[in-house]
C-alpha positions in Angstrom: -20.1 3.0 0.6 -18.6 -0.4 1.7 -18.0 -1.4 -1.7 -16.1 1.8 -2.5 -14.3 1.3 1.0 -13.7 -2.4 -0.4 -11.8 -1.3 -3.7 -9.8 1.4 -1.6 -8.6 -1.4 0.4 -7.9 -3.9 -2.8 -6.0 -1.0 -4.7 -4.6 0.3 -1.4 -2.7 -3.4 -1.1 -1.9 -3.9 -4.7 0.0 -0.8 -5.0 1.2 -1.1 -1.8 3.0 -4.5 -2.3 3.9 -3.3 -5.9 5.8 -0.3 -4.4 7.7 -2.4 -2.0 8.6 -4.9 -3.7 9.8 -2.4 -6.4 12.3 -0.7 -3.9 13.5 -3.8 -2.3 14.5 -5.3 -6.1 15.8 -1.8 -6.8 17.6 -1.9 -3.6 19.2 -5.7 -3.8 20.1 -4.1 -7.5 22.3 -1.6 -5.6 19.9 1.1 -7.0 19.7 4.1 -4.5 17.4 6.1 -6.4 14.8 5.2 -8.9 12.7 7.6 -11.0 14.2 10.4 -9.0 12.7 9.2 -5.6 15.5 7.5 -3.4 14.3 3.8 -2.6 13.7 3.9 1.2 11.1 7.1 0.1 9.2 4.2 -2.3 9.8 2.0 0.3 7.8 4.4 3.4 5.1 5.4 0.8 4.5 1.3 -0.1 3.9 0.8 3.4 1.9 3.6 3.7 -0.7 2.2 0.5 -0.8 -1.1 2.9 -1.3 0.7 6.1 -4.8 2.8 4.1 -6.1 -0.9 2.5 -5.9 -2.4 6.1 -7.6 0.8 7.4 -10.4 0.6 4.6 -10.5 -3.0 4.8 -11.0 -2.7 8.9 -13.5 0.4 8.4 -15.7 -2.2 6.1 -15.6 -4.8 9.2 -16.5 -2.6 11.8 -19.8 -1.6 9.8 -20.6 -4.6 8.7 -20.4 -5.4 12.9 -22.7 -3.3 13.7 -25.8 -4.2 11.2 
């Protein structure tokens, strides 16, 4: 279970900073909307891939806390 909860976290992160950093070249570019999705929409969902890794990631510590 805290190995799956580990790689949630990893790809969680990954995707997360991949999606940001996708919208804010897109948006320096002048691009509004990308792929059909408008950038500040990749933007909220990047942050939201982060905001599940650190939650996975904080899940693993507290149950590794309590052993």
């Amino acid at each position: 279970m805290l190995s799956s909860l580990i790689w949630v976290g990893r790809l969680g992160g990954i995707g997360g900073v991949a999606l940001c950093a996708i919208a804010v070249l897109a948006r320096v570019r002048g691009v509004y909307s990308l792929a059909g999705f408008q950038v500040g929409t990749l933007l909220l969902a990047g942050i939201g891939a982060m905001v599940l890794g650190c939650l996975a990631y904080a899940a693993v510590i507290a149950e590794r806390g309590s052993r």
